[in-house]
N, CA, C and O of each residue as an XYZ file, in Angstrom:
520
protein
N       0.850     -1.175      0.000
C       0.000      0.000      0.000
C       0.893      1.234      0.000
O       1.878      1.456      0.704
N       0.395      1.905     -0.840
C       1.427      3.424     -0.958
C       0.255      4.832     -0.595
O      -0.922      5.006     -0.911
N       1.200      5.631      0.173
C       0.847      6.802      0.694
C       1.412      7.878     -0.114
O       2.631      7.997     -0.237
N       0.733      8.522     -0.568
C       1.209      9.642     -1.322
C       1.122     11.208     -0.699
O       0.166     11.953     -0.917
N       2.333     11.581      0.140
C       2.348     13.126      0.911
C       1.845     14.272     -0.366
O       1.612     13.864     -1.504
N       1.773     15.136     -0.140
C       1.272     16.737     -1.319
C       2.663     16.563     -1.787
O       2.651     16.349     -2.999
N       4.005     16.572     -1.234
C       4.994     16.771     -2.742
C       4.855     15.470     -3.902
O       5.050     15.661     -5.102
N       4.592     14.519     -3.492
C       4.735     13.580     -4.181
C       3.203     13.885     -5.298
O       3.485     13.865     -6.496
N       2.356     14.032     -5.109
C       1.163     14.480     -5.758
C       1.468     16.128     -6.628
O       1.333     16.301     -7.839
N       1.694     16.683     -6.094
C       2.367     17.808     -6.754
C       3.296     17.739     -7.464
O       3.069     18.277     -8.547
N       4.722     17.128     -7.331
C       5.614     16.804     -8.691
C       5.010     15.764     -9.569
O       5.429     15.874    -10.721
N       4.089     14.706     -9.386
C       3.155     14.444    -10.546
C       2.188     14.981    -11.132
O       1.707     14.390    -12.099
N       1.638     16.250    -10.707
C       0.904     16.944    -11.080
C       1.562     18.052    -12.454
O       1.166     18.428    -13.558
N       2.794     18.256    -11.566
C       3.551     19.466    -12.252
C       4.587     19.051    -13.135
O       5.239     19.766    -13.896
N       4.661     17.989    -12.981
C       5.434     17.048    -13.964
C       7.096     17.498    -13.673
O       7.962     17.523    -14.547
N       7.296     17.842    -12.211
C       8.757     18.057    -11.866
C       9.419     16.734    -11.645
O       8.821     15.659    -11.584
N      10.885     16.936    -11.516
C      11.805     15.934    -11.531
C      11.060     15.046    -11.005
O      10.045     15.370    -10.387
N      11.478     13.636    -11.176
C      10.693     12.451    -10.235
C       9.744     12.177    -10.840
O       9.724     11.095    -11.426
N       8.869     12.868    -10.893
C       7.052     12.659    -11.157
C       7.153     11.171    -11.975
O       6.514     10.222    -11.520
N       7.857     11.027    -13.018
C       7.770      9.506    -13.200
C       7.217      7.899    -12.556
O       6.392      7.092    -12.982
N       8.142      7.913    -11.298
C       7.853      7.410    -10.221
C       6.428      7.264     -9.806
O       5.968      6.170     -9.479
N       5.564      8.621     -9.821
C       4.371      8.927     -9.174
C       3.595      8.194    -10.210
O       2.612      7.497     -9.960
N       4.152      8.418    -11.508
C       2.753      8.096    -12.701
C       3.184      6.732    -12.872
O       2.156      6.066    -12.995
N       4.344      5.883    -12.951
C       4.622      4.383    -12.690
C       3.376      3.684    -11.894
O       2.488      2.977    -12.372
N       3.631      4.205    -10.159
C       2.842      3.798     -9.193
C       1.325      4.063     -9.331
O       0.563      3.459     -8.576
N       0.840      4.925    -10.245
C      -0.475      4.822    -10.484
C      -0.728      3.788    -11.915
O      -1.669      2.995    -11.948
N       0.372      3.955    -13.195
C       0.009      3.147    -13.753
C       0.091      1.367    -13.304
O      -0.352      0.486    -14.041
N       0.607      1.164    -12.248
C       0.660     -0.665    -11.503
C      -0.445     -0.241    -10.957
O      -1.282     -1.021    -11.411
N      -1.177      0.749    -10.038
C      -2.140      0.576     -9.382
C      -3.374      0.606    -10.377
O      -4.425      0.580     -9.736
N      -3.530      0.644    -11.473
C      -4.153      0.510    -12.353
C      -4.637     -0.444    -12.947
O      -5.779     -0.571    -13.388
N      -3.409     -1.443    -12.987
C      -3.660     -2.850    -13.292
C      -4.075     -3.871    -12.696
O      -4.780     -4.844    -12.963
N      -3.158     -3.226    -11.301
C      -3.142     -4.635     -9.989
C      -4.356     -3.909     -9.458
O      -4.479     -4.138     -8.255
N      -5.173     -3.218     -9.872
C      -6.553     -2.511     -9.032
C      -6.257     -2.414     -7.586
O      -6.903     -2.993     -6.713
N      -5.069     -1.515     -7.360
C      -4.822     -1.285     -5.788
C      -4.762      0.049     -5.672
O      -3.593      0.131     -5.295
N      -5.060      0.908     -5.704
C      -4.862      2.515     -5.450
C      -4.037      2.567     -4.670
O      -3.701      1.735     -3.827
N      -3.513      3.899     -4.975
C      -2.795      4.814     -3.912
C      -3.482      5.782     -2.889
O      -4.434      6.353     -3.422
N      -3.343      6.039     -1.952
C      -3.591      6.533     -0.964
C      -3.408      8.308     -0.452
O      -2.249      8.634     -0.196
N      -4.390      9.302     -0.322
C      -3.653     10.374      0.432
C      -4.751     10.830      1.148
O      -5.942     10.728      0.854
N      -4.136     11.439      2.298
C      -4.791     12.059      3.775
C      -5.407     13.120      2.894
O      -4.977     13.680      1.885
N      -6.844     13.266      3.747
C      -7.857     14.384      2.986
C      -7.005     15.834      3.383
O      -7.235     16.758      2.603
N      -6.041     16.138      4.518
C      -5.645     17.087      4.753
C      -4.182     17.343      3.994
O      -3.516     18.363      4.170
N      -3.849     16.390      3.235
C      -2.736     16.604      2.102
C      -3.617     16.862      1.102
O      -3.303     17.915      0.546
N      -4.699     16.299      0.575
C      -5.550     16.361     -0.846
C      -5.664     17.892     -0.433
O      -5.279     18.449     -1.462
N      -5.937     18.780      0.380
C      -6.306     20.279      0.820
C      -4.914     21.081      0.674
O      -4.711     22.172      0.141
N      -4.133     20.313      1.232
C      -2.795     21.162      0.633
C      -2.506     21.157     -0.704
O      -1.985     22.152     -1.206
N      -2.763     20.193     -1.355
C      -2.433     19.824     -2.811
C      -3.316     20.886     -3.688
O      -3.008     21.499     -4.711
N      -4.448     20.886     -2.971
C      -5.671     21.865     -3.653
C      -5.177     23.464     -3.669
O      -5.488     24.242     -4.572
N      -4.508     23.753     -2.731
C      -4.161     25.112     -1.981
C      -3.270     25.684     -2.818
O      -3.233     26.764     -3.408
N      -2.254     24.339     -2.724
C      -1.056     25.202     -3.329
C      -1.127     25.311     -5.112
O      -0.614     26.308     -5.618
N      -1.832     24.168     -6.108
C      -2.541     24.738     -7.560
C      -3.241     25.680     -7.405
O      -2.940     26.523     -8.250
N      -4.128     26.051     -6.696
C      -4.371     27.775     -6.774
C      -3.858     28.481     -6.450
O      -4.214     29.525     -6.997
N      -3.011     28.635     -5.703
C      -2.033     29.550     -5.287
C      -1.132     29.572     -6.047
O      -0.447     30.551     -5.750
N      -0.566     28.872     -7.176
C      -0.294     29.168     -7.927
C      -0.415     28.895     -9.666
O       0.442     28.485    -10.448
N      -1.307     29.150     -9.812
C      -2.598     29.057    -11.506
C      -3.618     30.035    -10.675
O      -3.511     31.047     -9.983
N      -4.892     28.984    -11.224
C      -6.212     29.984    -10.297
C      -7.043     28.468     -9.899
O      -6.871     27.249     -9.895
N      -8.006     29.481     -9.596
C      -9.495     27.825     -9.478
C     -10.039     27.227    -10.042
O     -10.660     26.261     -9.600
N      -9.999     27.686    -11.598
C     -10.333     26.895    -12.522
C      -9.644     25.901    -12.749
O     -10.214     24.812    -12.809
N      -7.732     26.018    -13.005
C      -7.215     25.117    -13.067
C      -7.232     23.363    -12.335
O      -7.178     22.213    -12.771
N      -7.364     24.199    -10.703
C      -7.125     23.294     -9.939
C      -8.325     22.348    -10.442
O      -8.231     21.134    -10.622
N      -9.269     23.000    -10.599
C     -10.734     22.174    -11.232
C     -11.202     21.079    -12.219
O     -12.164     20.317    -12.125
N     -10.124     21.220    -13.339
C      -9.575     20.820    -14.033
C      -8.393     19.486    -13.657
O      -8.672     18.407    -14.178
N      -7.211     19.535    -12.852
C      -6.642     18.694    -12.523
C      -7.415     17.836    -11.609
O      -7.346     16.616    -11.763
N      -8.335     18.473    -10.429
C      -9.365     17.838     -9.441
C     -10.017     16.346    -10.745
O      -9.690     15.162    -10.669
N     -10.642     16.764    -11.441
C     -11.459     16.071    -12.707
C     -10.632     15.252    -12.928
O     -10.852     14.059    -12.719
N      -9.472     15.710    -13.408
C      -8.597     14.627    -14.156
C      -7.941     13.211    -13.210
O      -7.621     12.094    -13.616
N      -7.911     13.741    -11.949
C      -7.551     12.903    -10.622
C      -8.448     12.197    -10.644
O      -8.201     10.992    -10.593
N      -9.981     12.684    -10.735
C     -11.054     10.693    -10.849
C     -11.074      9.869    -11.873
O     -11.972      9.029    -11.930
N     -10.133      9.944    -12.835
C     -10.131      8.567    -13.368
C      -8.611      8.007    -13.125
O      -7.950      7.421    -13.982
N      -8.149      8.326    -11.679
C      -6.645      7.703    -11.201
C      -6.979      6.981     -9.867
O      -7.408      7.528     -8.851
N      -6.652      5.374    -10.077
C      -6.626      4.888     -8.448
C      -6.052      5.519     -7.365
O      -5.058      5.170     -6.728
N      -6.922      6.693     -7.179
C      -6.562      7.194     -5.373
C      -7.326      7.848     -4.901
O      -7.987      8.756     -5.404
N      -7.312      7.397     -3.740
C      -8.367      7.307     -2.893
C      -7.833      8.142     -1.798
O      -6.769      7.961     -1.204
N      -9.026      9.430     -1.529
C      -8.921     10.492     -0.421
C      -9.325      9.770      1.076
O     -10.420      9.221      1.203
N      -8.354      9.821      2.181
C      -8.897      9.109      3.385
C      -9.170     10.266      4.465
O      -8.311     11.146      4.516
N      -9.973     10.340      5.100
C     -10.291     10.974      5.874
C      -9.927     11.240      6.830
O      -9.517     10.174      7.291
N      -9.735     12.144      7.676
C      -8.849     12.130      8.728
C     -10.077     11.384     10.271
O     -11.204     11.784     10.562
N      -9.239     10.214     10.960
C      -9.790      9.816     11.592
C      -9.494     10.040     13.512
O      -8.417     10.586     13.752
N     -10.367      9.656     14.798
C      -9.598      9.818     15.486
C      -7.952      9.563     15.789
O      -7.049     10.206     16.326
N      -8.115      8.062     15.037
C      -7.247      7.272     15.510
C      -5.551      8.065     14.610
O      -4.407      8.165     15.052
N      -6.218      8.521     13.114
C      -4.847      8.643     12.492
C      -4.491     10.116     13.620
O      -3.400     10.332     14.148
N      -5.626     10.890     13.752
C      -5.790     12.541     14.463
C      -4.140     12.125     15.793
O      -2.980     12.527     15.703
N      -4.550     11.545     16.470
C      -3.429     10.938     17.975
C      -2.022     10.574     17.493
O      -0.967     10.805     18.085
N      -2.192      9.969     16.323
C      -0.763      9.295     16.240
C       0.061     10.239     15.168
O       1.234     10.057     14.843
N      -0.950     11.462     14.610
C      -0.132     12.339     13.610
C       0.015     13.391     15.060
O       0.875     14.225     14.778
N      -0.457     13.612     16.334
C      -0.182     14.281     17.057
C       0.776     13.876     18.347
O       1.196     14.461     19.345
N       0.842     13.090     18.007
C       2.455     12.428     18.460
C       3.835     12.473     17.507
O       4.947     12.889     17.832
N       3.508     12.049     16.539
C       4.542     11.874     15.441
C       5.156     14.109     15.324
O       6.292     14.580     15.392
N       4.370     14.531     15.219
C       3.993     15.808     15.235
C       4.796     16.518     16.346
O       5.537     17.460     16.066
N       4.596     15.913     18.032
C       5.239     16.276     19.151
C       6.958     16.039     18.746
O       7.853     16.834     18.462
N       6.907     14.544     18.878
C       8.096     13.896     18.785
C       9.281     13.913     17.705
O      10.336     13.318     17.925
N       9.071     14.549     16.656
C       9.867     14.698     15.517
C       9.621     15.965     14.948
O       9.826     16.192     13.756
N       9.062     17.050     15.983
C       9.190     18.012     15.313
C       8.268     18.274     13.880
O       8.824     19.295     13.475
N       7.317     18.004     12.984
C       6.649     17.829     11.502
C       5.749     19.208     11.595
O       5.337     19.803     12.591
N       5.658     19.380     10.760
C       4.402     20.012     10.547
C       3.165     19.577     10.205
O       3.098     18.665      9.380
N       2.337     19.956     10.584
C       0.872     19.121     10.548
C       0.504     18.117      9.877
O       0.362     16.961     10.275
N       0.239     18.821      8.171
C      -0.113     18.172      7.241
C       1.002     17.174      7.144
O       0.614     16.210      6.484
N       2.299     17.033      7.570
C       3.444     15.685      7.190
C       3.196     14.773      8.397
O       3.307     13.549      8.319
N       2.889     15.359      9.406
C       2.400     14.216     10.433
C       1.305     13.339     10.174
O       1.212     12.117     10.291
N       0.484     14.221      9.795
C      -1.133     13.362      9.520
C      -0.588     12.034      8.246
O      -0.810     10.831      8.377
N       0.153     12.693      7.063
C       0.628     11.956      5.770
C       1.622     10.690      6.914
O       1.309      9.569      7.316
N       2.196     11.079      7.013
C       3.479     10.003      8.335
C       2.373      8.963      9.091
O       2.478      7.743      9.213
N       1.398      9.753      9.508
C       0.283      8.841     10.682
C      -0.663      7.790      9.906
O      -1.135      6.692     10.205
N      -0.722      8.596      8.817
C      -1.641      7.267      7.751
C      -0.809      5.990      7.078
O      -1.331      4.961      6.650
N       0.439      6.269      7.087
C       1.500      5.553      6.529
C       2.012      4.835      7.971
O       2.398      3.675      7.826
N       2.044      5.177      8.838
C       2.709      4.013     10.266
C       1.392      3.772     10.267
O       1.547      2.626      9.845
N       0.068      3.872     10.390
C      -1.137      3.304     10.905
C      -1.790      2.260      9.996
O      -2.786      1.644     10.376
N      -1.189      2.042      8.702
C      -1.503      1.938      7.566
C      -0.238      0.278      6.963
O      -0.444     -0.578      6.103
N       0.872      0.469      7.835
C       1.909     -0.218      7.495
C       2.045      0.078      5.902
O       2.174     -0.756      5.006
N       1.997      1.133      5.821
C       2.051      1.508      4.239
C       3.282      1.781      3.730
O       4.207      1.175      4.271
N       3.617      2.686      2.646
C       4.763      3.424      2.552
C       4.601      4.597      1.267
O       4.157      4.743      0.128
N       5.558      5.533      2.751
C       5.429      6.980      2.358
C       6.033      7.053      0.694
O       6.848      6.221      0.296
N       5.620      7.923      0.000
C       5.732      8.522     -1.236
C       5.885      9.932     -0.705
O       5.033     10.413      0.042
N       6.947     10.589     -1.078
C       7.505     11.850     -1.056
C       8.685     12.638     -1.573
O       9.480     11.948     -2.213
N       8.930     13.656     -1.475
C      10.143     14.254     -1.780
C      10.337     15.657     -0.736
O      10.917     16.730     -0.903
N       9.689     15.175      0.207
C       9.976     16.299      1.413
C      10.983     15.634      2.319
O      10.769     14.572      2.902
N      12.308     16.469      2.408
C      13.073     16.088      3.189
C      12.818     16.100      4.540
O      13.410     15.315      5.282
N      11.952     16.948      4.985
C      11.433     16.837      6.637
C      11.137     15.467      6.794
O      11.064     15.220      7.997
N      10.935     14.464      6.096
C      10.435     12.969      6.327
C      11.868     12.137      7.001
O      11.915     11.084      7.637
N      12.957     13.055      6.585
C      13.985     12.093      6.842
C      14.573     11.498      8.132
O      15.357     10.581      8.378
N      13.746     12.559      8.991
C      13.701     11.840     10.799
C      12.793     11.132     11.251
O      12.565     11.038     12.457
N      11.810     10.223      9.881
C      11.065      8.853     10.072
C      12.043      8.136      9.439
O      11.800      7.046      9.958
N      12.759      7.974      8.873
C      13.082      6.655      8.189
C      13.163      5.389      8.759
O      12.957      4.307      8.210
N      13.547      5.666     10.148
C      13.633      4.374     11.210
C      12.145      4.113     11.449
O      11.984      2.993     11.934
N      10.951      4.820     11.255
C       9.794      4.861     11.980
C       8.686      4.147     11.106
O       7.873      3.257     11.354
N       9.060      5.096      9.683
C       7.711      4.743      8.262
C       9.107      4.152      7.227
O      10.321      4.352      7.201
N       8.127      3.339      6.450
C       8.956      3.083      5.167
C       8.751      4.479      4.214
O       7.715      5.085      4.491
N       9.430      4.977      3.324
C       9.823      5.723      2.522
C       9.962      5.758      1.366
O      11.041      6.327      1.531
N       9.881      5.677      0.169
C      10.097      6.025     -1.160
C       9.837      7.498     -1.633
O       8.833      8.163     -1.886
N      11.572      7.768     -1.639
C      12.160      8.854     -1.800
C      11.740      9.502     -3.497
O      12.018      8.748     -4.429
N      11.295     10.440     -3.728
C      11.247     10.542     -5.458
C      12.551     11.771     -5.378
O      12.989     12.274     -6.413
């Protein structure tokens, strides 16, 4: 199971270095009918930062183009809420990378990213670095 943080969704979006990787892992999740995964409070960052830089139409447009890709928005739950607010205490993260970190240790998943702040989980979450 793969977790996809906002950089990792964003350099496939924007088609920056890496993004390959991102569109690989959706084209296997395509076949093997397994989606990829992201915290509804990364899908909000992901949303934030295409308008912030395009406008709202755009993002509207990529939003569209994202439902015919295996991934699936998860909701933020109590349980992920505690353990992204630990992960959060204990390593220093910022919100939205804790919650992405908390769905991925709660999840036995593995992180998809290119945010170096991840690099004081590596002992904690699995990782795939883009």
């Amino acid at each position: 199971m793969y977790i996809l943080d906002a950089s990792a969704l964003l350099a496939y979006l924007t088609r920056e270095d890496k993004s390959e990787k991102v569109a690989d892992l959706f084209a296997q999740a395509m076949t093997k009918n397994k989606p990829l995964f992201i915290s509804a409070l990364n899908w909000a960052e992901v949303a934030f930062k295409i308008q912030q830089y395009t406008n709202g139409s755009y993002w509207h447009q990529l939003r569209d183009q994202l439902k015919t890709h295996p991934l699936h928005v998860v909701p933020l739950t109590q349980e992920i809420a505690e353990i992204a607010a630990d992960l959060k205490y204990r390593y220093k993260l910022g919100l939205a990378d804790a919650i992405a970190a908390a769905l991925a240790k709660d999840q036995n998943a593995i992180l998809i990213t290119k945010d170096n702040d991840f690099k004081v989980l590596e002992k904690t979450i699995r990782i795939l670095w883009l």
